[in-house]
C-alpha positions in Angstrom: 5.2 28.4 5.3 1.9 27.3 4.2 -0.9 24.6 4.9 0.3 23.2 1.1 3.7 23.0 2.0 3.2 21.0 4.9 1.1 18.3 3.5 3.6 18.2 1.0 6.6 17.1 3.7 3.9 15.1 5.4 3.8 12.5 2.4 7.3 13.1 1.2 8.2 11.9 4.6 5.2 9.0 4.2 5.9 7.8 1.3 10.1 8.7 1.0 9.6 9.6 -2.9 9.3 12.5 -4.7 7.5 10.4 -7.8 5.2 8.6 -5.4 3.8 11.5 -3.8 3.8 13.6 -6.7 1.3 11.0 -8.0 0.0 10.8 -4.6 -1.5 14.5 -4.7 -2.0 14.6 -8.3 0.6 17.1 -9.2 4.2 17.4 -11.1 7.2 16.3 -9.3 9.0 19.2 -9.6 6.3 21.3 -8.0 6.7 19.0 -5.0 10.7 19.3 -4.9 10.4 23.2 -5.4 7.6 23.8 -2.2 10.0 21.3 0.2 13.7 23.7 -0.8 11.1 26.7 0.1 10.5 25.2 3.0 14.1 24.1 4.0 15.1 28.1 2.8 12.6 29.3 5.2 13.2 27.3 8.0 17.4 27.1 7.5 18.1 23.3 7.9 17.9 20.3 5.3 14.6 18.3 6.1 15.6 15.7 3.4 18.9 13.8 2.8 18.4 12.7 -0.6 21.8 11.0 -0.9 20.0 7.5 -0.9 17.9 6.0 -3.3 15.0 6.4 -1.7 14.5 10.2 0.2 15.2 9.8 4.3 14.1 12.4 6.4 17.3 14.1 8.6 17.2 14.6 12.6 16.0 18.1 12.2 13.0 16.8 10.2 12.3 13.7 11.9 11.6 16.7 14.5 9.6 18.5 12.4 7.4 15.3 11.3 6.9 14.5 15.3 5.5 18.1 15.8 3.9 18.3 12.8 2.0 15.5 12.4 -0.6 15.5 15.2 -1.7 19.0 14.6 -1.6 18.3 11.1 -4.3 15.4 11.0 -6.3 16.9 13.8 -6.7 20.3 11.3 -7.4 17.8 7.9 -9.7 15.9 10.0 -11.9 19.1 11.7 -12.0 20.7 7.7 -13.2 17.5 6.5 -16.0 16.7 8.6 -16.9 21.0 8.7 -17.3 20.5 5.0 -19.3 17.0 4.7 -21.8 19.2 6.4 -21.9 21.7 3.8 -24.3 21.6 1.0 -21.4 22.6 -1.1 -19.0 19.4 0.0 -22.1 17.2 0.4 -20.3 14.3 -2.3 -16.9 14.2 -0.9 -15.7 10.6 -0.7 -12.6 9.0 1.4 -10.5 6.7 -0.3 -8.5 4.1 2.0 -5.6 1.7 0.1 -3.4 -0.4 1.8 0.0 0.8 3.0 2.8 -0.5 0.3 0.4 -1.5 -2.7 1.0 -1.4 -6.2 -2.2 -0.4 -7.1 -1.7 0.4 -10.8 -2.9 3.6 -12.7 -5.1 4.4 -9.9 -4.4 8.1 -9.7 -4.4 8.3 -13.4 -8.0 6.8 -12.4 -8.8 9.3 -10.2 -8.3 12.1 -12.3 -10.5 11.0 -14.5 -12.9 10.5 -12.7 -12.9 13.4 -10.9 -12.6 15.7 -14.3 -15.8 13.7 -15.5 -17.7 14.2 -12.1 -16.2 17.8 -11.1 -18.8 17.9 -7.8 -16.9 15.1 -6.1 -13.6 16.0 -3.6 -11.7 12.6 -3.5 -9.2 12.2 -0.6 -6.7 9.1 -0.3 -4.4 7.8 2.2 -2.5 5.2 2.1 -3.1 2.8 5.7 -2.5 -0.4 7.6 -4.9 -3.3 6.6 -6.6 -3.2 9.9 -7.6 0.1 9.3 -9.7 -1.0 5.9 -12.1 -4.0 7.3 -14.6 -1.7 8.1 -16.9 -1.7 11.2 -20.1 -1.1 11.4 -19.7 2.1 13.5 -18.5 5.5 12.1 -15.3 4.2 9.9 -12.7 7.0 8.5 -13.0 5.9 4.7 -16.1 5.5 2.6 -14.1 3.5 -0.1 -11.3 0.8 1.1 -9.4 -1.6 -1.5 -8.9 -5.2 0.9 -8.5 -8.5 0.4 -11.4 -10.2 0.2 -10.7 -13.1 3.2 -10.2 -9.8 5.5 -13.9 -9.0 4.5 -15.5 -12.0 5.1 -19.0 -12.1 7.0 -20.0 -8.7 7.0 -23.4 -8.3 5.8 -23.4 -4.7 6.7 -20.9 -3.9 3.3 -20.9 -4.0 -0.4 -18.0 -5.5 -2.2 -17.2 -5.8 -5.9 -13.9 -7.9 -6.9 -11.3 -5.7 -8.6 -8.5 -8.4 -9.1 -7.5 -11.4 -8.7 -3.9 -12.0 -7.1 -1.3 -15.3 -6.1 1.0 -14.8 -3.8 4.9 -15.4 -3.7 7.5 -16.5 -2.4 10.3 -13.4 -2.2 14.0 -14.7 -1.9 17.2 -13.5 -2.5 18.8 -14.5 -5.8 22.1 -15.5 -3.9 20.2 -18.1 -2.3 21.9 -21.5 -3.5 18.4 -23.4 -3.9 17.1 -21.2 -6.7 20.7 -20.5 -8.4 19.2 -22.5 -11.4 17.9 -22.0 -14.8 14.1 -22.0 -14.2 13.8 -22.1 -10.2 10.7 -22.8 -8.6 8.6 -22.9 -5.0 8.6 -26.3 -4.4 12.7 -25.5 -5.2 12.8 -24.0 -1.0 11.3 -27.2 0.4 14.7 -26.9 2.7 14.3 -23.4 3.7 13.4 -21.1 6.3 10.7 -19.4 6.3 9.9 -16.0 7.2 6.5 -14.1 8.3 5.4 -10.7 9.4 3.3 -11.6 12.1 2.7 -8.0 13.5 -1.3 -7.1 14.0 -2.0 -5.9 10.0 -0.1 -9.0 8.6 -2.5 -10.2 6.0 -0.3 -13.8 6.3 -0.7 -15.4 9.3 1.3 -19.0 10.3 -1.2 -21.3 9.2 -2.0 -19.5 6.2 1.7 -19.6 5.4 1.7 -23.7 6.1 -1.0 -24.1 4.2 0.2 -22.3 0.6 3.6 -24.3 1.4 1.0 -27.6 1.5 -0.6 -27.1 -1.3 3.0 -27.2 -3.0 3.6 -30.7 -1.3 5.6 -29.8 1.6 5.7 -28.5 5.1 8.0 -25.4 6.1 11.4 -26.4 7.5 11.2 -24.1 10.0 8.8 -20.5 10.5 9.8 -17.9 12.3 7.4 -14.4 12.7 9.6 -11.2 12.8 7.6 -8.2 13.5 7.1 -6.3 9.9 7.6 -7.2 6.8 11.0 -4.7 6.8 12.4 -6.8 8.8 11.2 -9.7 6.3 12.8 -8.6 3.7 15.7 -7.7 5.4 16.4 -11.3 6.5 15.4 -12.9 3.3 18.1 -10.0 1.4 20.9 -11.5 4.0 20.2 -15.0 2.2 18.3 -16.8 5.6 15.1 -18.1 3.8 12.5 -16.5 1.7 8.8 -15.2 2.7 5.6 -15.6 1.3 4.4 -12.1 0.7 1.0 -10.5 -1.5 1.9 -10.0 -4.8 -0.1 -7.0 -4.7 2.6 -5.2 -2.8 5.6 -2.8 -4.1 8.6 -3.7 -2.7 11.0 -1.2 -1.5 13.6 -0.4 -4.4 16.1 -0.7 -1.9 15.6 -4.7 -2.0 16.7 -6.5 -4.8 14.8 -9.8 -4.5 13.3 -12.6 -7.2 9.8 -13.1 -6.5 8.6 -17.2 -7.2 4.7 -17.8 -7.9 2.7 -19.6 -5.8 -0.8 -21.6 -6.7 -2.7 -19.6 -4.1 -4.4 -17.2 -5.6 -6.6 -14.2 -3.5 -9.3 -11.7 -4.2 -8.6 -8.0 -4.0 -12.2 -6.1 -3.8 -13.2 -2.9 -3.3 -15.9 -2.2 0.1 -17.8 0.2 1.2 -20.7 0.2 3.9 -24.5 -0.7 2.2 -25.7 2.2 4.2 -23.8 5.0 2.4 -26.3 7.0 0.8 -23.6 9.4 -1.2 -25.0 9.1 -5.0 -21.3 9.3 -6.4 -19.9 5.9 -4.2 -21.4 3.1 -6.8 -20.3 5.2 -9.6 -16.7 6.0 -8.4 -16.4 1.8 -7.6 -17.7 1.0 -11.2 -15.3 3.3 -12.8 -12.6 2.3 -10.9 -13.1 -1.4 -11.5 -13.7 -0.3 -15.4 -10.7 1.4 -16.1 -8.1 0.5 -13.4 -7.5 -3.1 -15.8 -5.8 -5.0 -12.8 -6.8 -8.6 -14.1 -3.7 -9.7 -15.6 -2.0 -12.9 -13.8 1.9 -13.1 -12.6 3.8 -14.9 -15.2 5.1 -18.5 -13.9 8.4 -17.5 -14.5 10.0 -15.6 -12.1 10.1 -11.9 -11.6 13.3 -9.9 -10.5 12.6 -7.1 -8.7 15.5 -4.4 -9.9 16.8 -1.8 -7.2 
């Protein structure tokens, strides 16, 4: 067992894919399924069931991720600041994205930029929304990707718009209302709909009212569940539909149609004004340059394909 191995099972179990975290840390798939069966070898139990689409951790390594995990991010966190107080690591940069985004070529992006600027030590992790705003006290990323109304009168940070996003509406294709040829929003006037309304929901009620307003009607009836799992997992049973960031990646375990709304948002990168590392303005310039994430959801809609 090694220190590689282990962060390697730590975002298998994050992000329940070997091609997702393969791109996650930059290396070759097969590398990452080769270090977790060392692991499993070594330690004589399956950590992974990979039966299902989508790789689920067993009991013995939901253990494992309990024990692990703590100690794990207390030793990543003690190396990292030991080494922003090296001369050596003086341009390291912390990148903070949102938890479930679909956030394009970005570690193609990375790459990139790292092999053009071979000083700079980029780490990523993947968060909660709350965890990007950004305070004006010691913050654990130096580069966030939010939405820009979750930004909003804070002088204290710089912000450059990477994209522009709508939101949608996600809803089962069984549901009779849109079982048409060319279905759209105002098509649910009659339906149920469905929010996350736990603390790093980026759609709050009113903000849900209002997009179903500015498509000429008020929501037959909102109810908040408490994450956007259980969301979808309503809207999949056929109960309503949601309004949801078309910025995010679905699970490929839901098969859902996605309808375009007229509510469009900002999605910008921030970072503090204060930051004096030399390499922040240029890694937000490249990464607004070459990460292309302008184009505009069609107005037809979209099925998502499990």
């Amino acid at each position: 067992m090694n220190l590689i191995q282990i962060e390697y099972f730590l975002k298998l179990a994050e992000l329940g894919s070997f091609r997702k975290t393969a791109e996650a840390l930059y290396i070759s798939q097969p590398a990452v399924s080769k270090q977790i069966s060392l692991l499993e070898k070594e330690w004589g139990f399956p950590l992974f069931d990979r039966s299902y689409r989508s790789v689920k951790l067993t009991a013995s390594g939901e253990i494992m991720l309990s024990m692990l995990k703590t100690s794990s991010m207390l030793f990543d966190e003690a190396l990292f600041q030991a080494k922003r107080r090296s001369k050596q690591y003086a341009q390291q940069l912390r990148i903070g994205l949102p938890e479930y985004s679909n956030m394009g070529n970005l570690s193609e992006v990375l790459v990139r930029f790292q092999e053009e600027y071979p000083q700079a030590m980029l780490k990523v992790r993947y968060v909660p929304l709350s965890q990007l705003e950004l305070s004006e006290d010691e913050n654990d990323f130096d580069l966030v990707v939010n939405y820009e109304r979750n930004l909003r009168g804070k002088s204290y940070i710089e912000t450059r718009t990477l994209a522009r996003r709508r939101h949608v509406a996600v809803v089962s294709r069984t549901l009779p209302a849109v079982c048409k040829e060319r279905p759209a929003f105002e098509d649910l006037v009659h339906e149920r709909v469905y929010v996350p309304c736990n603390a790093d929901s980026t759609l709050t009620k009113d903000y849900c009212i209002f997009i179903c307003n500015n498509h000429g009607f008020t929501p037959a009836q909102l109810e908040c569940l408490p994450n956007i799992e259980s969301v979808l997992m309503a809207v999949k049973m056929g109960f309503g539909f949601a309004v949801l960031d078309s910025l995010l990646e679905l699970p490929e375990r839901f098969r859902l149609m996605t309808l375009p709304t007229s509510v469009f948002f900002d999605v910008k990168l921030a970072w503090k004004r204060d930051d004096s590392n030399p390499l922040l303005g240029k890694l937000a310039d490249f990464i607004c340059r070459e990460l292309k994430m302008d184009g505009e959801p069609e107005d037809s809609p979209e099925v998502m394909e499990s």
